[in-house]
C-alpha positions as CSV (number, residue, x, y, z in Angstrom):
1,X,0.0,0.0,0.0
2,X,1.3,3.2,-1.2
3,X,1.9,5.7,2.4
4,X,0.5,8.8,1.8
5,X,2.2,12.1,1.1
6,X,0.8,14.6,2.7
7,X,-2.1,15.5,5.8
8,X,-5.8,14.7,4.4
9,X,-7.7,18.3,4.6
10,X,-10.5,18.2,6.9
11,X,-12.8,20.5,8.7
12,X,-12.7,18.0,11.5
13,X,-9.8,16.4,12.4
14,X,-6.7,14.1,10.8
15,X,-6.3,10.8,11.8
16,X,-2.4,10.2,12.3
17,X,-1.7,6.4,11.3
18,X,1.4,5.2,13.0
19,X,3.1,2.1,11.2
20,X,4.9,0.1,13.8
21,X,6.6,-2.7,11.1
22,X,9.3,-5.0,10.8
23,X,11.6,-5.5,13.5
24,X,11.4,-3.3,17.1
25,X,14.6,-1.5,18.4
26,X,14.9,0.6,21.1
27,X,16.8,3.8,19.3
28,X,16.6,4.5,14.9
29,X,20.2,3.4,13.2
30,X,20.9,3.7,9.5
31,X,20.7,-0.2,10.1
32,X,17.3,-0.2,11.3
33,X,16.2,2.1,8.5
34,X,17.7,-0.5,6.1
35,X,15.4,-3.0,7.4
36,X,12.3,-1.1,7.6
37,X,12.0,-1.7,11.2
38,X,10.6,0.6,14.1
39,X,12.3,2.6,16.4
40,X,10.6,2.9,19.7
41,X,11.9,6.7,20.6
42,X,10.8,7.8,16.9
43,X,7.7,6.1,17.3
44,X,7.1,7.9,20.7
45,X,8.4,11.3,19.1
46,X,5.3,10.7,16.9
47,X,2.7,9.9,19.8
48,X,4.0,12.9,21.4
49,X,3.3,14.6,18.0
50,X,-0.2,13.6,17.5
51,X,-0.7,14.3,21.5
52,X,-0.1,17.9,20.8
53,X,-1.4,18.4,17.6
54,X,-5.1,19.6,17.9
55,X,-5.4,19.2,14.7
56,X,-5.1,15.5,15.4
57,X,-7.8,14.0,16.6
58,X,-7.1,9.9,16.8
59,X,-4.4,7.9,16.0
60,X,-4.5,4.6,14.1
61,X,-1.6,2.4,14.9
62,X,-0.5,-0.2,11.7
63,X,1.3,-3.5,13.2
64,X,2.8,-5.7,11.0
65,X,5.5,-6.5,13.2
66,X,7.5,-10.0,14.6
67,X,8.6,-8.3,17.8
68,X,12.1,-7.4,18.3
69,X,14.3,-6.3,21.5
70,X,13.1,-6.2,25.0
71,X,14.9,-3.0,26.2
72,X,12.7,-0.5,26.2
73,X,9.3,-1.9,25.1
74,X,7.9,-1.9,28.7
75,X,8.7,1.8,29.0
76,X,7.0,2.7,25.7
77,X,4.0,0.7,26.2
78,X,2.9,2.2,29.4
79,X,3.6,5.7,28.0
80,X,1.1,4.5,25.5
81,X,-1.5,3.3,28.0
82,X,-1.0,6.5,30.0
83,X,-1.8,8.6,27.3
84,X,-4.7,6.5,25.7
85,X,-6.9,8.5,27.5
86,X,-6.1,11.8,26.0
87,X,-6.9,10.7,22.4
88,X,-8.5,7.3,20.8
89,X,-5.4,5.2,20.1
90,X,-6.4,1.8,18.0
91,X,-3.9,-0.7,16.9
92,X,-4.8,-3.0,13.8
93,X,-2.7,-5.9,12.8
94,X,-1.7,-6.1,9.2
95,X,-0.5,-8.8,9.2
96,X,1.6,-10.1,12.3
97,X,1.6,-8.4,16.0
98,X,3.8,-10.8,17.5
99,X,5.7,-10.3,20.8
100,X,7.2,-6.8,21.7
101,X,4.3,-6.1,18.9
102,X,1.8,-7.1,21.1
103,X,2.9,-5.6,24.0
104,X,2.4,-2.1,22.4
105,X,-0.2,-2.7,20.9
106,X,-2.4,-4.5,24.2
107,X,-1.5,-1.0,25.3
108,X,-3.5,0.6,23.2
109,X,-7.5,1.3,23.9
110,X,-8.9,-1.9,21.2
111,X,-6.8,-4.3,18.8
112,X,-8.4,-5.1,15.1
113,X,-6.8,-7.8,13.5
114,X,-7.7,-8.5,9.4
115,X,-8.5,-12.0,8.8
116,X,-5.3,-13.5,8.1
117,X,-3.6,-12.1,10.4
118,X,-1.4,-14.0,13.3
119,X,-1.3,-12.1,17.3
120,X,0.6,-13.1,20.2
121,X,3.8,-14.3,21.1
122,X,3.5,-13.4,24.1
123,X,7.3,-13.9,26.3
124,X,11.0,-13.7,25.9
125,X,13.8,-15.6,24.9
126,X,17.6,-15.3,24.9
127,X,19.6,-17.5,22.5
128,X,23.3,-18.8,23.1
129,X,25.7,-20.2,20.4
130,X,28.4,-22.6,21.6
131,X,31.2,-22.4,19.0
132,X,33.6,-24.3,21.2
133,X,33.7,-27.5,19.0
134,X,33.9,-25.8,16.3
135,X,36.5,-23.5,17.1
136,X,38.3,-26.7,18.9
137,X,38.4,-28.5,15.0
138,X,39.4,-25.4,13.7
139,X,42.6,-25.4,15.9
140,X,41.8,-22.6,17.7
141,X,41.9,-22.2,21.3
142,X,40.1,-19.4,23.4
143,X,41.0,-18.3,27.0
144,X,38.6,-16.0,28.2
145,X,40.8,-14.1,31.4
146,X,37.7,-12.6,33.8
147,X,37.2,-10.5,36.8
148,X,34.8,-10.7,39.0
149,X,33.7,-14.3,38.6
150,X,30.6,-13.8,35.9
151,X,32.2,-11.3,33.6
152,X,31.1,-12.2,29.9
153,X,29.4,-15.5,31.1
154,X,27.6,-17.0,28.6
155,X,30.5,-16.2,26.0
156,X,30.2,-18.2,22.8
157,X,33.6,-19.6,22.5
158,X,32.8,-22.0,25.7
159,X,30.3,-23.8,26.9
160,X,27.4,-22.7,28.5
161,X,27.7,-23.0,32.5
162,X,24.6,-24.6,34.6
163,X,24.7,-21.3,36.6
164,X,25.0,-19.1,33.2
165,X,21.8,-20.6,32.0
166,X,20.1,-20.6,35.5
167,X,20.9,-16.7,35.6
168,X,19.8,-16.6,31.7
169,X,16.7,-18.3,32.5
170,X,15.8,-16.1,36.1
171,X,16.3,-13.0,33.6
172,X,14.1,-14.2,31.1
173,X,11.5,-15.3,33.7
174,X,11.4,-11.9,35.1
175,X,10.8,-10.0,31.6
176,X,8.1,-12.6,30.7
177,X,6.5,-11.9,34.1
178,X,6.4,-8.4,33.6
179,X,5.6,-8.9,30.3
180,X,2.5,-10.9,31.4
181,X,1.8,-8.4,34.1
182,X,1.5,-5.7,32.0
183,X,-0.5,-6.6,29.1
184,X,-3.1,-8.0,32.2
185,X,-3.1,-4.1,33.1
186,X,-3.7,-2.7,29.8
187,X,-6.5,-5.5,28.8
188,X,-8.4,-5.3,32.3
189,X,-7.8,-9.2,32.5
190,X,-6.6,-11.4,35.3
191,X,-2.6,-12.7,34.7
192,X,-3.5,-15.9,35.5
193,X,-6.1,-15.8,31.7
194,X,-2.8,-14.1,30.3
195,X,-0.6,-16.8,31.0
196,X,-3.3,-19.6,30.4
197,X,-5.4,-18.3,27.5
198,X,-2.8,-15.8,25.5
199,X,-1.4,-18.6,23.3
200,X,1.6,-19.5,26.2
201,X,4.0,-18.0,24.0
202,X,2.9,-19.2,20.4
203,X,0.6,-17.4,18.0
204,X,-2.8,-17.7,16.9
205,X,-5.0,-16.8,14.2
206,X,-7.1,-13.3,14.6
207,X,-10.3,-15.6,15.0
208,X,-8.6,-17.2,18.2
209,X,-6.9,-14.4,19.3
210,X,-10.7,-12.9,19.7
211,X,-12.1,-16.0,21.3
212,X,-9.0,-15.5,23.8
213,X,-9.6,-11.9,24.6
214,X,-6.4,-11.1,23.3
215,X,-7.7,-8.7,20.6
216,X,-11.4,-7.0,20.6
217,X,-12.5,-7.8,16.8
218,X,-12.0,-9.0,13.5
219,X,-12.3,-6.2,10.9
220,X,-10.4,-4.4,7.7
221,X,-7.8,-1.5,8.0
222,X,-10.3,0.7,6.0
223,X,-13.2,0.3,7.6
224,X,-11.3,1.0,11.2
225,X,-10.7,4.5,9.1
226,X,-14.2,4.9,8.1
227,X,-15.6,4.3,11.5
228,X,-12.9,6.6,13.5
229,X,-13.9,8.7,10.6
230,X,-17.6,8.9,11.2
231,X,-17.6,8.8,15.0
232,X,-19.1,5.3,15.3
233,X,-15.9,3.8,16.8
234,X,-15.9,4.4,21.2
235,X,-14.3,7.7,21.9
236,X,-14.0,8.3,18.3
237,X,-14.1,12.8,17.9
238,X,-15.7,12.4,14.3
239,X,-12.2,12.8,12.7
240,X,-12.3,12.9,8.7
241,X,-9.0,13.5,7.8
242,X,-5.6,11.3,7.9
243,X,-2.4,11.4,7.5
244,X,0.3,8.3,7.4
245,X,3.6,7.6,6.9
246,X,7.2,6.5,8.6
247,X,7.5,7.4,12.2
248,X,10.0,10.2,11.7
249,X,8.9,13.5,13.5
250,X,10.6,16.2,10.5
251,X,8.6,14.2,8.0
252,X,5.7,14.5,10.6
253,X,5.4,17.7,11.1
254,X,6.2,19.2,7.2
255,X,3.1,17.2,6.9
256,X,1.2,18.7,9.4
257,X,2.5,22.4,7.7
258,X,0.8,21.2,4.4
259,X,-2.2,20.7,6.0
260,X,-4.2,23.4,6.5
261,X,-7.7,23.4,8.6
């Protein structure tokens, strides 16, 4: 889908339509840009944008997203649900919300998910690559001198330690649990139903994702416009106007100069 150039002109209102694609970092790199990923501080520059634009009057958040790092998700999704209140924020998935995905988006006020698309992931995971056979066949030997006892545990060129993965594992526990916690909060559920109903970690389809409570409905991108458009979605302030594009505040607000009221 072509992104659109420029602010729609309205009496009304714009609605500002927030992509949050590919993979999630904390801070934009020329890297990330490459990828067509999502940087969480440019996507909360834009937030903050739309916040205090009155011109804006909802904002439509566009997932298609596998997830990405864990640093700093947590602190942009309660910014998000701390501010839902100010203006209607809806996220719809087009065509994956998956991990850190989801836990922005479960911030949000409602989740819309088109037909085919896959929700949840809902945890964290850590890998670790032993190389130290291979790098034993290749004739290479690595000493790894350390101070205090832990420094660069976990280290590829060796094996990994029963108390490495214990402390691996305690760290992942405790970002899942908050993880857990959280998107409880921001759906008014129990985290006992999170942990048992919210796919333990796997996807699901956007028809089960609604029968889990994990997203509110089933619907099209454009008719989530139409009705934010015409009032009929809740807390919807009869916008009829919109404006889209990459979450990059200069290109943000040259848009919102084009568009005059």
């Amino acid at each position: 889908k072509e992104q659109a150039s420029s602010a729609s002109k309205s009496s009304k209102g714009i609605i500002a339509v927030l992509p949050v694609q590919g993979i999630i970092a904390p801070r934009d790199s020329w890297i990330l840009q490459f990828m067509g990923g999502t940087a969480l501080d440019s996507l909360l520059d834009g937030i903050d944008i739309c916040l205090n634009e009155s011109r804006i009057s909802g904002i439509i958040f566009d997932f298609d997203t596998p997830g990405g790092s864990a640093y700093g998700v947590k602190c942009a999704a309660d910014t998000i649900f701390a501010c839902r209140s100010q203006k209607p924020m809806v996220s719809v998935v087009r065509y994956c919300m998956a991990s850190a995905g989801y836990y922005l988006g479960a911030a949000t006020s409602r989740i819309i998910a088109e037909p085919t698309s896959i929700i949840g992931s809902v945890g964290s995971a850590m890998e670790h690559y032993d190389y130290s056979k291979q790098l034993e066949d290749d004739g290479v030997k690595v000493t790894i001198i350390r101070s205090p006892e832990f420094k660069m545990e976990g280290h590829p060129a060796e094996p990994l330690t029963d108390p490495a993965k214990a402390h691996m594992q305690a760290r992942i526990d405790e970002l899942t649990n908050d993880f857990q916690k959280d998107v409880a909060g921001y759906r008014g559920v129990d985290q006992k139903a999170v942990q048992a109903s919210y796919g333990q970690g796997r996807t699901m389809s956007a028809n089960d994702a609604v029968k889990a409570g994990m997203i509110d409905k089933v619907g099209m991108f454009a008719d989530v416009v139409g009705q934010m458009s015409s009032g009929t979605m809740a807390r919807s302030l009869a916008q009829t106007g919109r404006m889209e594009g990459c979450v990059d505040s200069t290109v943000m607000r040259a848009k919102l100069a084009l568009a005059t009221m």
